[in-house]
N, C-alpha and C positions, 0 to 999 in steps of 0.2 A: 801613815803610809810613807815611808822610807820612796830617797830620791832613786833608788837602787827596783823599787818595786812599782816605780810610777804608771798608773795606767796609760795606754793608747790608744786615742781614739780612732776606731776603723775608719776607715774611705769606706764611704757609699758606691759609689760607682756607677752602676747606671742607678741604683736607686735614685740617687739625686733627683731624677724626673718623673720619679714614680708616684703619683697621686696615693695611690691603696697604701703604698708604703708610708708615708706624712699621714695619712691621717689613722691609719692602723696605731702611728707613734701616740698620736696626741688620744686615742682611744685609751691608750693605757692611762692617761692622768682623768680623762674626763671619768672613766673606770669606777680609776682607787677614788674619787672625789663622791660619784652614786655612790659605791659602796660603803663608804663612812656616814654621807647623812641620809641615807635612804633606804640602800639596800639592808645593810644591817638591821638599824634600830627596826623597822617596820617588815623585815623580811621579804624583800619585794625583789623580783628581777626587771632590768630597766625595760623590758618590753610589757609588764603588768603594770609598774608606773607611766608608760606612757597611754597604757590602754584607759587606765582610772583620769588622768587628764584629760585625753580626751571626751572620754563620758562627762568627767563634769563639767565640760566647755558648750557640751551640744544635751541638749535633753533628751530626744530620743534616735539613737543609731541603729543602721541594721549593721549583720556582720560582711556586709559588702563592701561598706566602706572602712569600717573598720580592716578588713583585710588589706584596703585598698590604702589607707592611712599609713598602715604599719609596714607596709612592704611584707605582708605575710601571705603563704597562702592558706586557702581556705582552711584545708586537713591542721595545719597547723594554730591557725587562728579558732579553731572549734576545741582543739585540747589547750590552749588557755582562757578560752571562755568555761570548760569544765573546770578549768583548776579553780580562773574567779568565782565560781558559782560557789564553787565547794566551800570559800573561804566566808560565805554571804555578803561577796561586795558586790555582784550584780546580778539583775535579776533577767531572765529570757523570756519574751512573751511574743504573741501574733498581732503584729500589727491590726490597727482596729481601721484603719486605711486599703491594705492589701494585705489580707489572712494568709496568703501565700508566705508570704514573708516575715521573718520575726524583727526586734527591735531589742535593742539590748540599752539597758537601763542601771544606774546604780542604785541597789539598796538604801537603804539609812545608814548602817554602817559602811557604808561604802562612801556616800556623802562626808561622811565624819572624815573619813579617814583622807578622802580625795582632799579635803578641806585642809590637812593638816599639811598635809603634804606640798600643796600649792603655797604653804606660809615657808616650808622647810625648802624651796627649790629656789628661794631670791640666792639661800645664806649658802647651797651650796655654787651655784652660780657666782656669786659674790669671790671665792676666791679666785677663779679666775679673770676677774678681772683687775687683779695685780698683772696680768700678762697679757694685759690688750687696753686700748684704749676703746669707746665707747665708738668711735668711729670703726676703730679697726676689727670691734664684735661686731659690729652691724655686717661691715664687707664680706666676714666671716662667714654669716649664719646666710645671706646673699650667694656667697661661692659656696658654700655646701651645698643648698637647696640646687644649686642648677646643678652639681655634678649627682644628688640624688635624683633629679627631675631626669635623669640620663636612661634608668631601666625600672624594671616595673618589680614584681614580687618579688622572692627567692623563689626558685622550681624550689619542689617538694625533694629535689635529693640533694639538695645542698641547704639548708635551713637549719 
């Protein structure tokens, strides 16, 4: 790039104090970084990898919490329990506690796969931490959680 074509970098303006806007930025790298060791190779979107973590953290879930996890709502979180179903990573059943209620569980192949996945999420984690110190991720993943601790689902017409 010639001195004659050199980029400029915009002013922010009021962005500058815009929360949605920083972390929107930094959404783009954490992104491209899922979709190189994650999403790709294993075909997964990051709300089916976060769904599969969680099942393999807890043994048996309803989709209440599940919904309630994911900041989804229900209509939403019921058409990606069909999609995991479809793939045979999790399985849907009635609770043997309260029949009312189901429990969502992962398969064998879903164990396997949760399993590999939990190895592949140190390495892609790992490059960022070239841009944070160990202190300065902790603060991080601290000041997200309370600006997510802020609202509750998405409505059903914006998800």
């Amino acid at each position: 790039m010639s001195s004659k074509t050199k980029k400029t970098e915009l002013k922010t303006g009021p962005l500058e104090s815009v929360i949605g806007y920083r972390i929107a930025k930094a959404r783009v790298t954490t992104q491209a970084l899922f979709v190189r060791h994650i999403g790709k190779p294993f075909s997964l979107r990051p709300v089916e990898f976060s769904l599969l973590m969680l099942l393999q953290a807890n043994e048996a879930v309803t989709p209440a919490q599940l919904s309630d996890a994911l900041s989804l709502s229900r209509p939403h979180l019921t058409l990606l329990l069909d999609r995991m179903q479809e793939r045979g990573l999790i399985d849907r059943a009635r609770s043997q506690v309260d029949r009312r209620s189901q429990q969502v569980t992962l398969t064998d192949a879903g164990q396997v796969l949760s399993a590999e996945l939990a190895q592949r999420a140190p390495q892609m984690e790992g490059e960022l931490q070239l841009s944070l110190s160990a202190a300065e991720r902790a603060m991080l993943i601290e000041l997200l959680d309370k600006v997510a601790a802020h609202g509750g689902p998405v409505p059903d017409d914006e998800a």
